[in-house]
N, C-alpha and C positions, 0 to 999 in steps of 0.2 A: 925654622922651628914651627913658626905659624901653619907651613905649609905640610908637615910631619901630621902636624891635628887634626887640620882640613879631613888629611886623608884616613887618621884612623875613625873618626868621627861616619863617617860615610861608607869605608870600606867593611867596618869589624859588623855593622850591622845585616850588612851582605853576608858575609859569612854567617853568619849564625841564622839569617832567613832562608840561604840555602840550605843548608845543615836540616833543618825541619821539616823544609818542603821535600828534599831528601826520604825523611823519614819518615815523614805521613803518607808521601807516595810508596815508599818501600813497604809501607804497613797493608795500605789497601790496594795494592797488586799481589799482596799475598793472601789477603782476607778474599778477595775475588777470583784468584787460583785455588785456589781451597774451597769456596763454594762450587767451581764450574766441576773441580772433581768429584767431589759429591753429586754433584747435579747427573753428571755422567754414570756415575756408580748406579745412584737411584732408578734412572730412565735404563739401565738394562736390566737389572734385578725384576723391575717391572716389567720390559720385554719378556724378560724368561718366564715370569709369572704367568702373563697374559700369554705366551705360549703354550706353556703348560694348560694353559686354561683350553686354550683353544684346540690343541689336541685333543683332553681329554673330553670337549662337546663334538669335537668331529665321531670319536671312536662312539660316544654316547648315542649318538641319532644312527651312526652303522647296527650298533644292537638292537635302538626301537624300532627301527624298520625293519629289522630281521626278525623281533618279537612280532611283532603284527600279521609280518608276513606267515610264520609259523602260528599263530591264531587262529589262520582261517583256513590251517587241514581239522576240516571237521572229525576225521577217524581217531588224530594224535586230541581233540577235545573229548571227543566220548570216552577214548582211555583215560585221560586224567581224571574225566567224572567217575570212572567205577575204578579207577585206582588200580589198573592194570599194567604191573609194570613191563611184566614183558612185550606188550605190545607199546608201553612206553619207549624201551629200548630199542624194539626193532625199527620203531619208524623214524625215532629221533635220533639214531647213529648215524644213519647218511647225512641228516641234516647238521648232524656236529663236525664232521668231517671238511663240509665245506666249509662252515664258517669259519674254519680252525684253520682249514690252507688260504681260506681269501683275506680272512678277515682276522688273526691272530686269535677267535676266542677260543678258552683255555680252561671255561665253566661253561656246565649247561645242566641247570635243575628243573627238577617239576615238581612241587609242593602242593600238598593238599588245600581245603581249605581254611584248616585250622592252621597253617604252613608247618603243618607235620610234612620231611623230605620225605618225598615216594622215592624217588629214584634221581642218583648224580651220573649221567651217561659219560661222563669224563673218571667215574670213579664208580662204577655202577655195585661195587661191596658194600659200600657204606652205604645206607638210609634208616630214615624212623626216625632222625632226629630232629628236634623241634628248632627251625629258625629265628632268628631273633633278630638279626640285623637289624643295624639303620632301614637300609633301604627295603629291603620286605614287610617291616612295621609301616614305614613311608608309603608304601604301594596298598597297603592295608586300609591305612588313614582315609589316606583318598579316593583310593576305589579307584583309580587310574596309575598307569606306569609312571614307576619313582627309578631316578638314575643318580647314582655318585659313587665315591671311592670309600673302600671300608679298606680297615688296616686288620692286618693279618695277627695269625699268632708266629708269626717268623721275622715280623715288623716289615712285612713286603705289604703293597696296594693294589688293590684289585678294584676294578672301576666294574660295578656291577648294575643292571638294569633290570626290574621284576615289574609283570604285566599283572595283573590283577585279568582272571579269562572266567566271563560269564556264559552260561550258556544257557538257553529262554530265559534270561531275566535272573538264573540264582547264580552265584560265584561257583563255579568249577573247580578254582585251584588259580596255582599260581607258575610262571612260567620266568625263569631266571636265566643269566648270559651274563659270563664276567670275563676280562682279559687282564692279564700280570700289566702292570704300566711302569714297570723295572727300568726298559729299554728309552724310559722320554729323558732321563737322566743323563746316560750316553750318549744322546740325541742332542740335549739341550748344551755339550760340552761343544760338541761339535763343533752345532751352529755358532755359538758364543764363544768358543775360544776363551772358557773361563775354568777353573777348577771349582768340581762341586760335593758336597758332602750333604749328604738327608742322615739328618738328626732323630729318632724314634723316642719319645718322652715315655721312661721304664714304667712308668703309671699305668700305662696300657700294653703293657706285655707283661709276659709272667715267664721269668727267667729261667725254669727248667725247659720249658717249651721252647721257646728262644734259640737256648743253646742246643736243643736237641735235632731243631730244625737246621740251624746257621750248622751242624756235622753231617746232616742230613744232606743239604745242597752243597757241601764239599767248599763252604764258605769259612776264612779266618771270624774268629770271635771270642769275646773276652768282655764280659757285662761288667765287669770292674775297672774297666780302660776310661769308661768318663764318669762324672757324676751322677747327673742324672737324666741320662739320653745315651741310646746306642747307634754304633755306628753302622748302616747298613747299609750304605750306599758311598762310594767314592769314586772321583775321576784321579785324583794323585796319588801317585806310588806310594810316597810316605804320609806318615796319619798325624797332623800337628796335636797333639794332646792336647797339650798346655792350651793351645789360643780355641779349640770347638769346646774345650771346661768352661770359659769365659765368655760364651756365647751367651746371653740373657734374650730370650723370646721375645716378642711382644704382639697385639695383633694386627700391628701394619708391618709395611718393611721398612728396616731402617739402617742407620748404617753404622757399621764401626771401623775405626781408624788406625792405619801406624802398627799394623802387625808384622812384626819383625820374624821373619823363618827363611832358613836355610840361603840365607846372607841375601836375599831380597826383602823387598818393604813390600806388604798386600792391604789392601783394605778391601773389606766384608762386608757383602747384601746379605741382609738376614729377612727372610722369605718364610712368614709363618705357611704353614700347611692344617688345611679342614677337612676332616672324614666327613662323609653322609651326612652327621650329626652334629653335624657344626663345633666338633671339639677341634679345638687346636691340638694334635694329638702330632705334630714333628716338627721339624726346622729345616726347611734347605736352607745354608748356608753357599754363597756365591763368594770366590776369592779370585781378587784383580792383582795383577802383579804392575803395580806402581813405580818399579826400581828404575827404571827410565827415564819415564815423567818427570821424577823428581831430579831426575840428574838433570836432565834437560831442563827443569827451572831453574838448579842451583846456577847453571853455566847463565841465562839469561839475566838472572838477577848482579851478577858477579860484572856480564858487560854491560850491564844498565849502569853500578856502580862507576864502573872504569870511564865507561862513555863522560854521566853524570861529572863528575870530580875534573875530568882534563876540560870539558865545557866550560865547568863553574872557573877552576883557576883563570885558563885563557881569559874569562869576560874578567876579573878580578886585575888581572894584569893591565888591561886594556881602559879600566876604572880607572887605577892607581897613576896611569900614563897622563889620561884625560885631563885627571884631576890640577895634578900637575903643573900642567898645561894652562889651566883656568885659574889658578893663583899668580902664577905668572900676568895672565891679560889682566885682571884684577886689580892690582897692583900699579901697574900703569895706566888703567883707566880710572884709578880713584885720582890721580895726579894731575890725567889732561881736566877731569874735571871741575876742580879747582882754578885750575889757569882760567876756562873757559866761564866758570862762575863770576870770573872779576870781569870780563869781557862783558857780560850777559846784563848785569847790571849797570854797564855805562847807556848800554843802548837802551835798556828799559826809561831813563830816564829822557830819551831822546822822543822814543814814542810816545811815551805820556805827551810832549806837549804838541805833537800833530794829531794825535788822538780828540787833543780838546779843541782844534780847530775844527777837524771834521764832522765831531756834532754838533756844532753851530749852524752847520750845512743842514745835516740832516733831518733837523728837527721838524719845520713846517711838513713831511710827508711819513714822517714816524707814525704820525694818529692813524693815517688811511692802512698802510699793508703792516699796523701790528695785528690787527684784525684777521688777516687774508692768511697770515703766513703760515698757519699748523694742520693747511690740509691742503699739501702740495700736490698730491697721488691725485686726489677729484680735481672735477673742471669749479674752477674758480670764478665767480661774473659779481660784477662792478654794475648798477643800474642808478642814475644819476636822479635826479627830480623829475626830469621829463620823459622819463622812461627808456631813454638809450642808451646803451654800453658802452662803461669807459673805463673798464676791465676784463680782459680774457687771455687766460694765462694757457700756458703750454698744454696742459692736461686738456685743458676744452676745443683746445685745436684738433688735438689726437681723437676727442670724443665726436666732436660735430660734426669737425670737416671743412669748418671754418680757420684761415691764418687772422691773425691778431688786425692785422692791418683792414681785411676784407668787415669788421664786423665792429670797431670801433667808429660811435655814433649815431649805429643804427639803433631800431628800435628794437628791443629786446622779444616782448611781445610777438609782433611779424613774423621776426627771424626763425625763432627755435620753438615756440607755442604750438600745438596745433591750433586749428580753426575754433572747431567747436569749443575753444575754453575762451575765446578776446570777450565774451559776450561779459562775461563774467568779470574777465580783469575792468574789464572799462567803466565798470559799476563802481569796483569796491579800491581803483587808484587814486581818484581824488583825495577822496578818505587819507590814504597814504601819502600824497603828498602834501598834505595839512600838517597830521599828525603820526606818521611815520608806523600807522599801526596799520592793523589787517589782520583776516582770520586765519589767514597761513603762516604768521611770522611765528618764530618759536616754536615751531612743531618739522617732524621727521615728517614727510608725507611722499608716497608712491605717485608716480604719474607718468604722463606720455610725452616726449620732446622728437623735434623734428631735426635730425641730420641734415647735413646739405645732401639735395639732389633727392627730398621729399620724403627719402624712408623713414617711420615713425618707429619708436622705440620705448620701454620702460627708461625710468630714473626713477634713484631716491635724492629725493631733494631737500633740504635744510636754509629756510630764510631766516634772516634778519634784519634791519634797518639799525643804519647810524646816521647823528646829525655832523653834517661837515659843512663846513664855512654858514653855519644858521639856515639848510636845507637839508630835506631827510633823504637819504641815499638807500637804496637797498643792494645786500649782499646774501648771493645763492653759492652755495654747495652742493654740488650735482655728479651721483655718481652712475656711471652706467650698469644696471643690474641685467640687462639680457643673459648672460652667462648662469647669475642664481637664479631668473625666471623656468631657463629649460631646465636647470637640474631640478629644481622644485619639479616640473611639471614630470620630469623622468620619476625621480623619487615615489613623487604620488600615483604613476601610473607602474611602476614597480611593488608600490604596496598596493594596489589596487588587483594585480597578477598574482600575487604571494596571496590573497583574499581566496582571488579564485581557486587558486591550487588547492589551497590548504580545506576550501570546502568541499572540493570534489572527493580528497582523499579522506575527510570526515566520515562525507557521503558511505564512503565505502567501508565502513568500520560496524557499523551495524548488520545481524542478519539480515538483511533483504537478497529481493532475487536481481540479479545481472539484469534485466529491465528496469526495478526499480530504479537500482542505482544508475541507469544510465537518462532517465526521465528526469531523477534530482538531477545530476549534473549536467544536465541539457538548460534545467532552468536556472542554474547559478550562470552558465558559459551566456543565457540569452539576457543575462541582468548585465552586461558590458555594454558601455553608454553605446558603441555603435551599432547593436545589435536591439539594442531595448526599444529603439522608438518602433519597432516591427513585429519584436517578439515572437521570429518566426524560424523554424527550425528541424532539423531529425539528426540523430546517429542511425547508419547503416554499418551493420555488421555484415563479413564475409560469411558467405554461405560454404559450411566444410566440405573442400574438394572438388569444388566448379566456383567457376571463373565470374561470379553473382554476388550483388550485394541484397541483402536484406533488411528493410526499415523494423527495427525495435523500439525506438523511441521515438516521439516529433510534438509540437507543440507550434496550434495555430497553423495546421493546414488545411486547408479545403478536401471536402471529400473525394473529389475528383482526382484532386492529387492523390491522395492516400493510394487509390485504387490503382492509378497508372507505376506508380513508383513503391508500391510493395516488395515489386526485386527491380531487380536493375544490371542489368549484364556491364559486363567489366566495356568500357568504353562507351554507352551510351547516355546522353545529356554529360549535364557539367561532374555529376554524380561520379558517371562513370568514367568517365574522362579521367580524375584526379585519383580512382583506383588501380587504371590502368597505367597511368601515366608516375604513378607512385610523387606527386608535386602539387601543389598547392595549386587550385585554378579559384580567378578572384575575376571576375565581370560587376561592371557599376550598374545593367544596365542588362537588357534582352538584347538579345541576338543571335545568331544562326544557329552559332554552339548550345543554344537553350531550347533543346529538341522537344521536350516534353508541355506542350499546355495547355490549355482549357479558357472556356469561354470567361470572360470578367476576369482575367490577369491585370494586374496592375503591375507598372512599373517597377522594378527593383533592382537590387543588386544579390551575389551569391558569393560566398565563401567556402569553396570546400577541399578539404584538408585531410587527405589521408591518416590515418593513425596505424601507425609505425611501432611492432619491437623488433629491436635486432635484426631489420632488414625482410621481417615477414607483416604483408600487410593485413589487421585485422578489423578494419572498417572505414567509412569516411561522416568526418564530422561535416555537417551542411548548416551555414547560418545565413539569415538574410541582413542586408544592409538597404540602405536607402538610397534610390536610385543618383545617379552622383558623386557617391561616398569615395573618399580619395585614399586612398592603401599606399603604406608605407613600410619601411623593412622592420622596423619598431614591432608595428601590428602583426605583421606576420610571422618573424619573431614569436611575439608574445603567443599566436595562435597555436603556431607548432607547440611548443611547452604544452601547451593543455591538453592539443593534440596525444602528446610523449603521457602526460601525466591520466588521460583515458584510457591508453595502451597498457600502463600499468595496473589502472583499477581494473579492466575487463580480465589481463591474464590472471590476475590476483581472485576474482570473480567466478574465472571458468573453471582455476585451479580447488576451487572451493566447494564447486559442482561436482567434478569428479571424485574430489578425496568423497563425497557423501554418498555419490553412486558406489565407490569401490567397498566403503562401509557400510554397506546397506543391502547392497544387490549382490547376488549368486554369480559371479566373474562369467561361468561358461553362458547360465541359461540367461541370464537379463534378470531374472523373477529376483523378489525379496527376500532377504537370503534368514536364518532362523530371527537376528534379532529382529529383523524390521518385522519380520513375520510377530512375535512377541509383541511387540510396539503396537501392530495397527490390531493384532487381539485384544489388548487393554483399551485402547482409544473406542475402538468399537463397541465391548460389555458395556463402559462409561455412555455412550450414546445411547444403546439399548436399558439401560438402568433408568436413566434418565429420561428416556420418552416412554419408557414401558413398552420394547420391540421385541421381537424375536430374533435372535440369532442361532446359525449352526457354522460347525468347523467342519472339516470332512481332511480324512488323512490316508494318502494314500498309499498304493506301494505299486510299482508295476512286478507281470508275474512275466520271468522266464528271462528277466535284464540280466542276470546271470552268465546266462549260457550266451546269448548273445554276445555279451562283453569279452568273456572266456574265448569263443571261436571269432568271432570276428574281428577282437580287437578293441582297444579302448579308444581309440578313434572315431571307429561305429557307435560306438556305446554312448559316446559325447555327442556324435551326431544324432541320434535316437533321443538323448535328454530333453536337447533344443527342439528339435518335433513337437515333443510332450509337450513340452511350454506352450508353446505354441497351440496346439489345438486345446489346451485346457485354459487359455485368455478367451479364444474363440468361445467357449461352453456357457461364459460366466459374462457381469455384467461389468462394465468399465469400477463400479463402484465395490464390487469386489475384490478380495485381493488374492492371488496363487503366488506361493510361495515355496523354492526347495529348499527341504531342511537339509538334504542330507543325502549322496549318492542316489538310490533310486523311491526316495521317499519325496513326497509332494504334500501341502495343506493347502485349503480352500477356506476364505472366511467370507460369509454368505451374511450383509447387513440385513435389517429393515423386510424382514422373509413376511410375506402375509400370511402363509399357512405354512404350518408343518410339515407339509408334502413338498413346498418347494424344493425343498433340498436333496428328498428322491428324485426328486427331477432335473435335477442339476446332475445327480448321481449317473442317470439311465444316460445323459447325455453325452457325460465324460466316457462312461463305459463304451456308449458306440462309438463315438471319436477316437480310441483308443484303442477299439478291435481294428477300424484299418489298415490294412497292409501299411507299413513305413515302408518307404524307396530311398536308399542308403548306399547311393555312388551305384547305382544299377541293382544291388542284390535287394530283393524282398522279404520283409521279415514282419511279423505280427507277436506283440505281447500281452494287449490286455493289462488289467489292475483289477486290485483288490482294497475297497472303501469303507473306508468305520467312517461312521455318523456319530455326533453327538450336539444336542441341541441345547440353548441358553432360553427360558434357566430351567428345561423338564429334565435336564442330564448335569447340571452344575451351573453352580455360582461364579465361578472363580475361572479365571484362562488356564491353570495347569489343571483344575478339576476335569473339565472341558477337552483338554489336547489329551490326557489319559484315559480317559473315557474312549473316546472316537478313537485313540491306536486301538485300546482293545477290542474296540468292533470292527477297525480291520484286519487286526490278527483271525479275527471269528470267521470273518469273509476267505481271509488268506485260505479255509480250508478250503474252499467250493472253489477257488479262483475265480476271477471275471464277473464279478457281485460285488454287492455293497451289503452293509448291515446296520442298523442302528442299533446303537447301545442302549440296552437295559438290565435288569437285575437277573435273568437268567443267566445272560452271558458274562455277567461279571461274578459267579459266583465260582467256577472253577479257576480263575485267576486270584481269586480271594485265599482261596483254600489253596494253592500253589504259592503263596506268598506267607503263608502261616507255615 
């Protein structure tokens, strides 16, 4: 019966613990099967989104590039200015044709400038009426090409692109390319292997039109089939009513659940859709068919069960066995225990009384090692009145080097003392065998002890004195700390590394230039105790694309040096040696390998240390040591690290340099490209303001880049730009700046001018520079320029006063070609009255 208890007592709470764990596992493998399929759902709805997306910017940049391109038939521009449609049509029907077989477009307008339609060459009966769209207001707004999808009156989408086309300066009209994007939906079914349906919100259609259309394209329709949205797009045969009714928008995507049709289970990405104009004006709808999945969970869950329950019984069974088992042993060892209790107690009384004999023994040597006994681990020492040991326990054999027998009665002092400290015991032991005191007793203190066979070593040592038989005895605690001394010294020379690093990479957080920062972290690497007593040093960077190093930073060299070791070819001195050889070269001391020197050399030692990323090498670190200095793998170790930790601030450094040239600088020609150009015109008015200087801009154009470009190639035309550059840095003074804004346009900003006339003269000089033949892969070609001047502050205040200015005097030039003009009120008054 007892043993019936035992076991429900133990077992029923198993059961019910499994039971639970059961259930909280059953819970959240289904809470986390039902996340992971949403999680699924979500990340394709987005795929298909982001597709969508990304088709409809692929087809968008095919329109703008075909808008631009069709910008620059001057003859289809003069038509649009005078409103000519038939020469609208004529020129612009070939060019619909192709677009229409390469490139699916399916519209092609041309709008006035009031965006009254002149002419739809896709529809050429209809025009006169006035546009309004998103995107032709959008292209209005900004005076530049606006591109997005407008929704139709048939609830189809048409991704349409309009150029806003000026011509000298006034807007000419507008220039429009649209394609149907019906086909991404069948497209998007494909790819994704999903069923999909576009939802049209009835808000934005007008139901006679609608239905007139959907009989028109020979399309099923019925505007009372949902609430409120039609259906104009599907990939499934049949049309679930009921669950696209219950579809609720929103402006993210999201997801809904457990839609039961046509005896499978789907669940729903709901995929808002934005026209031009940012309305949410439809719904793609995405349906996943789930009926699998979930079979194939229910089947998992079911042998998780099955598994679960024959596991839990079997251990239950195997309990209940145990248990069993242990009531049994139980039982019979409460019984021997008993027996053996009466046993246990005859002999206790037997020990008691040898017990009281053997402390009678023990007591005269009780007083001496109660003292000794609670610090077994250290070396333990016994020092009598006369100073010799008549204690040394196991530990201090292990420590010294001394056995027990070798060291009882010596003198203590002698034996394990170094030298330089008897001076001192010998003063202050008297004292101590009088009165058992001293300045060391009762204190923890660090010090030196000697091993056998002379090695010296740390200890923490712990004295005391007792008085035994009416003489005072001292007793040492002595532990060997050489093991905490090197971690100490590691630790501190670990945090001393972590200093360095951490300054160097400081270093490199501020704007400064790639020598700054290698000058600061030259002077933190030369603050390491073995490099400090010298303070002598350089970083050599690789020279890009030959086998050379070159000195950027140093500190504390002779000038002699500076001059010999400015580059340094891969292998020559210790320098190049450690570039070539890609490995650390460490000499204490001059030697043959020390090829480079000069008169009053002093003794030294050299450290240098390639600096390594990724197996490409970008410079060598050089430090000096003290002739002598003894290198260890620790040091070199720790050197490489900094080494590693240079490598990463220079690419960090060089990549910093570049992003600035690529943002700043014109890619083909080198020059500064419009903003810098902006930039250094502000910087420069602000210096001319301020000292009261003259400044001019000068803007140019070349004549005839055109035709060159046309017949020979844009190749030529890029090789011609870089000429330019070139001979117009030649013209001007390092303190000036040339700059391309823009294809074949050029600006000059001319500081600190002492006269007026400088800038003619900068003028006359580009112009001859610029009449030379160019030689371009053999063929010769000459183009000339055309120069507006405007000067600061006789022609403007302001940098865009200034840059406006100078274009129209050299639009003024443009007429004569191969001349300059300076701007004044003459010539600025027919542009005046051309902008009224």
């Amino acid at each position: 019966m007892r043993s019936l208890t035992l076991r429900k007592r133990i077992i029923l709470p198993l059961i019910m613990a499994g039971l639970v764990i059961f259930g909280i596992g059953s819970y959240f493998v289904g809470k986390l099967e039902t996340r992971q399929k949403q999680d699924a759902i979500m990340q394709e709805a987005e795929a298909i989104q982001s597709h969508i997306h990304s088709a409809l910017e692929t087809k968008a940049e095919v329109m703008e590039a075909s808008l631009h391109f069709i910008a620059q038939n001057k003859q289809l521009l003069a038509a649009l200015q005078a409103g000519d449609r038939k020469a609208l049509l004529a020129l612009g029907t070939p060019v619909y044709r192709q677009l229409n077989q390469k490139h699916n477009v399916t519209h092609f307008y041309f709008h006035d400038a009031h965006r009254i339609n002149l002419l739809r060459i896709h529809k050429p009966e209809k025009f006169g009426d006035p546009i309004d769209r998103y995107t032709a207001l959008g292209a209005e707004k900004r005076a530049a090409l606006f591109s997005g999808i407008e929704l139709g009156p048939l609830g189809t989408f048409t991704l349409r692109s309009v150029l806003p086309v000026f011509n000298d300066g006034q807007l000419a009209g507008y220039i429009e390319l649209g394609q149907e994007i019906d086909d991404l939906i069948q497209e998007s079914h494909s790819m994704f292997h999903v069923e999909l349906f576009m939802l049209v919100d009835k808000r934005y259609l007008v139901q006679r039109e609608w239905e007139s259309g959907m009989r028109m394209l020979a399309r099923p329709f019925d505007w009372n089939k949902l609430s409120t949205t039609v259906l104009v797009s599907q990939s499934m045969q049949d049309t679930p009513i009921e669950t696209l009714n219950q579809i609720t928008t929103g402006s993210d995507i999201h997801i809904r659940k457990d839609i039961d049709l046509q005896a499978h289970r789907y669940w729903a990405g709901i995929i808002p859709v934005k026209d031009a104009g940012d309305r949410q004006v439809a719904t793609l709808v995405t349906l996943h068919d789930m009926t699998h999945l979930i079979e194939h969970s229910k089947k998992d869950l079911s042998l998780f069960a099955g598994i679960y329950a024959i596991t839990g019984l079997s251990i239950l069974i195997l309990f209940y066995l145990i248990l069993g088992r242990i009531e049994q042993e139980l039982t019979s060892s409460r019984q021997k225990l008993i027996t053996e209790s009466k046993s246990r107690e005859e002999m206790q009384g037997r020990f008691i009384l040898e017990l009281q004999n053997e402390q009678l023994k023990l007591y005269e040597s009780e007083e001496k090692f109660e003292k000794i006994s609670a610090s077994a681990q250290d070396a333990i020492l016994c020092m009598d009145n006369e100073g010799n040991i008549s204690f040394w326990n196991k530990a201090a054999e292990t420590i010294f080097g001394y056995t027990q027998a070798e060291v009882l009665g010596k003198n203590l002092h002698d034996l394990i003392v170094p030298t330089r400290f008897h001076e001192a015991h010998l003063k202050a032991f008297p004292e101590f065998q009088k009165t058992g005191e001293g300045a060391a007793l009762g204190k923890t203190l660090e010090m030196a002890a000697i091993r056998k066979g002379g090695m010296e070593f740390p200890v923490e040592m712990a004295l005391s004195s007792t008085l035994i038989a009416g003489k005072w005895h001292g007793i040492g605690v002595l532990r060997d700390i050489s093991t905490r001394k090197k971690d100490q010294l590691e630790i501190q020379q670990a945090l001393h590394i972590q200093r360095v690093l951490d300054s160097i990479l400081n270093i490199s957080l501020p704007p400064l230039t790639l020598k700054e920062v290698l000058l600061a972290s030259l002077d933190v690497v030369l603050s390491i105790p073995a490099f400090s007593l010298l303070n002598k040093g350089a970083i050599f960077l690789v020279v890009d694309g030959e086998q050379k190093l070159e000195m950027v930073a140093q500190r504390g060299l002779p000038d002699a040096l500076l001059q010999s070791c400015a580059t340094l070819p891969f292998g020559r001195c210790l320098c190049g040696k450690a570039a070539a050889t890609r490995e650390i070269v460490f000499f204490n001391q001059l030697n043959d390998q020390h090829e480079i020197r000069y008169e009053g050399i002093q003794p030294h030692g050299h450290y240098c240390i390639p600096i390594m990323s990724d197996g490409l090498l970008l410079g060598v670190l050089n430090a000096y040591v003290a002739a002598g200095h003894v290198s260890d793998e620790v040091e070199k170790r720790f050197l490489k690290t900094v080494a590693d930790t240079l490598a990463v601030v220079i690419e960090r450094k060089l990549a910093e340099e570049k992003l600035q040239q690529l943002a700043h600088n014109d890619p083909l020609t080198g020059l500064p490209n419009r903003a810098l150009f902006h930039d250094r015109l502000e910087q420069g008015l602000a210096l001319a303001q301020r000292h009261k200087l003259e400044l001019a801009v000068l803007f140019l154009d070349l004549d005839h880049f055109k035709e060159i470009n046309d017949t020979l190639g844009h190749d030529m035309g890029d090789a011609l730009l870089k000429e330019t550059a070139n001979r117009l840095l030649a013209c001007v003074r390092k303190t000036d700046t040339v700059a391309r804004m823009g294809g074949d346009e050029f600006t000059v900003i001319l500081t600190e001018m002492k006269a007026p006339e400088s800038a003619e003269q900068i003028a006359k000089s580009i112009l001859k520079a610029l009449l030379k033949p160019f030689e371009l892969n053999g063929t010769s070609c000459q183009v000339g320029c055309s120069i507006g001047i405007a000067r600061y502050p006789e022609h403007g205040m302001d940098s865009e006063t200034l840059l406006k200015h100078a274009d129209t005097a050299m639009y003024h030039a443009k007429r004569k070609r191969n001349t300059f003009c300076c701007f004044n009120k003459v010539i600025q008054a027919p542009y005046l009255k051309n902008s009224d």
